[in-house]
C-alpha positions in Angstrom: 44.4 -45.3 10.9 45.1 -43.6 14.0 43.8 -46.4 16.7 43.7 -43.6 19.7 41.5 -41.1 17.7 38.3 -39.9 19.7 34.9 -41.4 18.4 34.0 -37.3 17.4 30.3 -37.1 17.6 28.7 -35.8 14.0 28.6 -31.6 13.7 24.9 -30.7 14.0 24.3 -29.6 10.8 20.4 -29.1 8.7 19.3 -32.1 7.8 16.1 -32.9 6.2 13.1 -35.2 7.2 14.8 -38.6 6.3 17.8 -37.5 7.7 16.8 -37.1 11.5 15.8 -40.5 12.1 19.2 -42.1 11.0 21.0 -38.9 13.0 19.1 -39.6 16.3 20.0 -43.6 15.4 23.8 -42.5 15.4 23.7 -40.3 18.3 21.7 -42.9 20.4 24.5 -46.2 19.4 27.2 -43.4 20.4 26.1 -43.3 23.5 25.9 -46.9 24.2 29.6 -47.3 22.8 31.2 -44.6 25.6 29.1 -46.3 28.2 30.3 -49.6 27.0 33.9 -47.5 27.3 34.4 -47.2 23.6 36.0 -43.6 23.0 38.9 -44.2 19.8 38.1 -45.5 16.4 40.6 -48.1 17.4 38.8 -49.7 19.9 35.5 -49.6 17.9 37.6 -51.5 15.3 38.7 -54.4 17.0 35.3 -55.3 18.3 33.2 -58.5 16.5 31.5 -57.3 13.9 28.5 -59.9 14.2 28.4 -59.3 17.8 27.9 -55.4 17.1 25.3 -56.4 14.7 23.4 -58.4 17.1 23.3 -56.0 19.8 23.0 -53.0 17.9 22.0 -53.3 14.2 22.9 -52.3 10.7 23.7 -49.0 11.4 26.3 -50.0 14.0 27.9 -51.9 11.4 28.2 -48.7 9.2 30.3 -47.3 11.8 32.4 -50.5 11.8 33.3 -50.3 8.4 34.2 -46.3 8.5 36.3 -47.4 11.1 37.7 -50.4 9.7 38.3 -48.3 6.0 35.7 -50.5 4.6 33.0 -48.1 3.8 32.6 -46.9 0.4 30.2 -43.6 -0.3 29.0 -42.0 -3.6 31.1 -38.8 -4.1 28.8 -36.2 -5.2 30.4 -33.5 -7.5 28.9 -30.0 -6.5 29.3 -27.2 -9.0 29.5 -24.1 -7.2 27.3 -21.2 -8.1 29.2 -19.2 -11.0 29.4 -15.3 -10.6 29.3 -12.7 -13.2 31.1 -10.5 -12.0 34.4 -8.2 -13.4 36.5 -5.8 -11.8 39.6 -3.6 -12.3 41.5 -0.9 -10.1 43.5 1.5 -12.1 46.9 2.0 -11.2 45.9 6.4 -11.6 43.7 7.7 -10.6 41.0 8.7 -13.7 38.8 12.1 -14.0 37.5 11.3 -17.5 34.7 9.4 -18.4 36.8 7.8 -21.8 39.3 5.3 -19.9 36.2 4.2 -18.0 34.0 3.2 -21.0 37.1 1.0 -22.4 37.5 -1.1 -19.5 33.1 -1.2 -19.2 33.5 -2.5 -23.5 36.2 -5.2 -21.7 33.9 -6.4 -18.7 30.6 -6.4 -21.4 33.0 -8.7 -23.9 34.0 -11.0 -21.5 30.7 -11.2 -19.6 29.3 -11.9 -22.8 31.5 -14.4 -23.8 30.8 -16.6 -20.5 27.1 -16.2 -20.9 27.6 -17.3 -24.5 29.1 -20.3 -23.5 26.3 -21.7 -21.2 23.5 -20.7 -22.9 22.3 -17.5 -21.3 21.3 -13.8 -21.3 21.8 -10.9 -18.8 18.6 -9.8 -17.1 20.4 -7.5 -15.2 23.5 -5.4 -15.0 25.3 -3.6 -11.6 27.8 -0.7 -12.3 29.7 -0.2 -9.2 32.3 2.9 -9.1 34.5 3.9 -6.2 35.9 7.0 -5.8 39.2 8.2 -4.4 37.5 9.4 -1.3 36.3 5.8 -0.7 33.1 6.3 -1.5 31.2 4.2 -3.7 28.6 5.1 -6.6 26.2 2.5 -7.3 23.7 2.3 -10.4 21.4 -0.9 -11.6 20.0 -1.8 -15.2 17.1 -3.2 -15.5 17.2 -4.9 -19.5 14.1 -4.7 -21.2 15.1 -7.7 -23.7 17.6 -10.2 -21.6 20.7 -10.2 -24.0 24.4 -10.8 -23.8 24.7 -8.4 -27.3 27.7 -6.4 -25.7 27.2 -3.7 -27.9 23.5 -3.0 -26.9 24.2 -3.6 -23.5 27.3 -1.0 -23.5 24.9 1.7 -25.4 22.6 1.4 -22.3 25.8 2.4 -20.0 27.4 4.4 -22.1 24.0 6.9 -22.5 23.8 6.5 -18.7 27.3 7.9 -17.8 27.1 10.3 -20.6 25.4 13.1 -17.8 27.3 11.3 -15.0 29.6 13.9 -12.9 31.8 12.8 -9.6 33.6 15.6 -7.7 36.4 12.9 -6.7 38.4 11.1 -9.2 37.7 7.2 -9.5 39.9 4.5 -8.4 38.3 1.2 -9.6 35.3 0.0 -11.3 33.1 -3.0 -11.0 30.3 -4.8 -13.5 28.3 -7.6 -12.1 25.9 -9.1 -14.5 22.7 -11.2 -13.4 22.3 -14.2 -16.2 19.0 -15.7 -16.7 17.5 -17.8 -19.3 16.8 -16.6 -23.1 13.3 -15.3 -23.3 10.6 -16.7 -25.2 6.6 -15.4 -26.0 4.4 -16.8 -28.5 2.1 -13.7 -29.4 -1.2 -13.7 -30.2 -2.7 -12.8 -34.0 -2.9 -9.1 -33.2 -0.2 -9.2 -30.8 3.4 -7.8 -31.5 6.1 -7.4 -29.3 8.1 -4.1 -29.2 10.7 -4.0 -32.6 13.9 -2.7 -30.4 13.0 -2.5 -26.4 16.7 -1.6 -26.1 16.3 1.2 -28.4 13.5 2.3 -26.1 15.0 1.9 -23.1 18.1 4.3 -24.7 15.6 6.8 -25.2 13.8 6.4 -22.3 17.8 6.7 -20.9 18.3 9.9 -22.8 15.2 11.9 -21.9 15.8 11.0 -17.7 19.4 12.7 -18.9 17.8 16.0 -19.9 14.4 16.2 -18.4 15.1 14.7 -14.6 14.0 11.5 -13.3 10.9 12.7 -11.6 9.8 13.8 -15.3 9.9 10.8 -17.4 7.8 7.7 -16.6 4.0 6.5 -16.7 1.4 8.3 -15.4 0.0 7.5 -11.9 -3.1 9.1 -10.3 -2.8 10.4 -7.1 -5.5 9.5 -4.5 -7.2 13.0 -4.5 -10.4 14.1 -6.5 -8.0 17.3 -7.2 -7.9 16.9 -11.3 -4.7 16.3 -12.8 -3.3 15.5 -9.7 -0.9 12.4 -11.3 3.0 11.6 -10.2 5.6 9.9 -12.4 6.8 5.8 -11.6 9.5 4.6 -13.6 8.3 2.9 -17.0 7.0 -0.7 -16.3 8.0 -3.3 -19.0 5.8 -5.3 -18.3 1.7 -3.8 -18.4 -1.2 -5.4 -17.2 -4.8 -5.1 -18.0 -6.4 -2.0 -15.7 -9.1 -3.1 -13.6 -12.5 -2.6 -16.1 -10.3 -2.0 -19.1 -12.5 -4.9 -20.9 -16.1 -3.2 -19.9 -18.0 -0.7 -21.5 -16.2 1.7 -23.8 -15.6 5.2 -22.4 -15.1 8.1 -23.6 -11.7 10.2 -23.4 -11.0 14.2 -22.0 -8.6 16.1 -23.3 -7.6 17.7 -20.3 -6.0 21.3 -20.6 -2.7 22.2 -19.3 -4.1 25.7 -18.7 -7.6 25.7 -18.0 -8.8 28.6 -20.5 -11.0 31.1 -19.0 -14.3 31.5 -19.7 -17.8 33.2 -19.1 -21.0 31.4 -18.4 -24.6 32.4 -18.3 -26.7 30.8 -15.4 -30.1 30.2 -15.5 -31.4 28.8 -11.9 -28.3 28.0 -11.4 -27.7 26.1 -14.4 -25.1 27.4 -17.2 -26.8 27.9 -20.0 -24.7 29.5 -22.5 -20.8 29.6 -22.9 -18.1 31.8 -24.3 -14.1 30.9 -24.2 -11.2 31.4 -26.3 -12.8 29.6 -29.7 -15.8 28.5 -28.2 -19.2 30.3 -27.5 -22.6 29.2 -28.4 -25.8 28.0 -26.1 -25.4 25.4 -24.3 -28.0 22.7 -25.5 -27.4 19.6 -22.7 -25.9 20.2 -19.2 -24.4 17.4 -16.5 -23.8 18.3 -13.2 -23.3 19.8 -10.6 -20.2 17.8 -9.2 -18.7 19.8 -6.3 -14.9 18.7 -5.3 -13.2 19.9 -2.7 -9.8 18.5 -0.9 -7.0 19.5 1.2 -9.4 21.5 3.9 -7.2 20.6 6.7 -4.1 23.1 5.6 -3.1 25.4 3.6 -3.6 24.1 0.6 -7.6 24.0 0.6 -9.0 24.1 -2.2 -12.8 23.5 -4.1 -14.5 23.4 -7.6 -18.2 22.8 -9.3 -17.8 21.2 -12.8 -20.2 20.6 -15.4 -20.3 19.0 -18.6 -21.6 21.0 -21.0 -22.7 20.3 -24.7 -22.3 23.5 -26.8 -24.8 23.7 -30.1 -23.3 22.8 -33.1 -19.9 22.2 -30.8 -17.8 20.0 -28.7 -18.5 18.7 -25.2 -16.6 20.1 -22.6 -15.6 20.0 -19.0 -15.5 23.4 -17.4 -16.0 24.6 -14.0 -16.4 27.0 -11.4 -13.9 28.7 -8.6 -14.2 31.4 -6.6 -16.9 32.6 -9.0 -14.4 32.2 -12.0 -15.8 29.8 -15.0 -12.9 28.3 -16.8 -13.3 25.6 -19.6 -10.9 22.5 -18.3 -11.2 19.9 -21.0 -12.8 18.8 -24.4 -14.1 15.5 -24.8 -13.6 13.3 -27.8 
């Protein structure tokens, strides 16, 4: 031990509840020792250790011993946090889409053999591409079904890069995998899981491929009385009850794609007989009127009357009126 090495005052570091007490304790003795003209570890060494003790407690005497080499502390092993990840620059540059699906198969084994060995699933996988320009492509996959199968997992890249185009060549790759715990549902009695959510999710993959992004999905409503005004999310694994999906049964429109045109007889006002494409008969119950009307503050204004009509001996339909035009814009089941 170096007897002219400086008594170094602790790095501030965070410390929990418990832990300030006995730091404010150290910092406070410190202070007595330099004004008693204790700066080395030597000289805090050779003093008595009962007469430290006595005039300023146990936790004096702790310092004692760290000085003295007498101090013996728990050594607490610290596993650091394992990443998932695996990367390879190629010594040419590639323009195909083949060298970069061999070393994808490579990464998935390997990744898959790590996960494998403590027990655990990908939830998640990040593709990262870099091109010769320097520029970086970036894609996450969101897995349906954790798993560390390396074949489904490289069908779900594989369908993805299938459409994928670059206008530089690529220089490296990179595939970071997020692990997570095997999954595990008990169902209900008349409750079934999907048979092959990867399978899904391939189609799902295949359809964005030919149809566009903004074209596959579920179904949201816009928040607009327009009709059929709806825009696409991104399929949800995961689906919740709706608000009132447990209430009173309702019952379901067919909406039409193309409202089909049609011509109604009023009577005060009220239509009273119907004749479109298929359809025409009297109309025996009415509903309505229910005037709509949105958009008034541009361009796109626009308002409607609709009734629900009951045709004799026929279905019951939604049609309605615009600009003096009838047109028949749903069946009801």
């Amino acid at each position: 031990m170096d007897g002219t090495a400086s008594l170094i005052r602790p790095i501030p570091s965070p410390r929990t509840t418990k832990e300030v007490p006995q730091a404010e304790e150290i910092e406070r003795i410190l202070a007595i020792l330099h004004q008693w003209g204790i700066h080395t570890l030597g000289q805090l060494a050779a003093l008595d250790r009962n007469e430290l003790a006595a005039r300023l407690g146990t936790a004096a005497v702790k310092l004692w011993q760290r000085a003295n080499g007498r101090a013996q502390r728990i050594l607490k092993l610290v596993s650091p946090p394992e990443s998932f990840v695996e990367s390879f620059e190629f010594e040419n540059e590639i323009e195909t889409v083949e060298p970069l699906l061999f070393m994808l198969r490579r990464f998935l084994e390997q990744l898959a053999t790590r996960l494998n060995a403590i027990y655990l699933v990908a939830k998640e996988l990040r593709l990262r591409i870099t091109f010769a320009d320097k520029s970086h492509y970036e894609r996450v996959f969101k897995i349906p079904q954790p798993t560390n199968n390396a074949e489904v997992l490289f069908r779900m890249l594989h369908t993805h890069l299938e459409n994928f185009t670059s206008q530089h060549p690529i220089t490296s790759v990179e595939l970071e995998a997020q692990p997570s715990r095997p999954s595990r549902q008990q169902f209900g009695l008349f409750e079934t899981a999907l048979r092959d959510p990867a399978q899904l999710h391939d189609t799902l993959t295949r359809l964005v491929g030919l149809l566009g992004e903004d074209r596959v999905g579920t179904p949201v409503l816009e928040e607009t009385h327009r009709p059929d005004a709806f825009r696409m999310e991104p399929f949800a694994w995961e689906i919740g009850d709706e608000p009132g999906s447990k209430g009173c049964p309702r019952m379901a429109i067919r909406r039409f794609r193309h409202p089909a045109v049609a011509a109604v007889l009023l009577n005060e006002n009220k239509p009273v007989h119907l004749r479109a494409a298929g359809i025409e008969g009297e109309i025996v119950t009415q509903a309505g009127p229910y005037p709509l009307s949105g958009n008034w503050w541009d361009e796109h204004a626009w308002a409607r009357v609709e009734w629900d009509v009951e045709v004799a001996n026929g279905p019951v339909l939604r049609c309605h009126s615009s600009n003096g035009r009838w047109a028949v814009g749903g069946i009801y089941d």
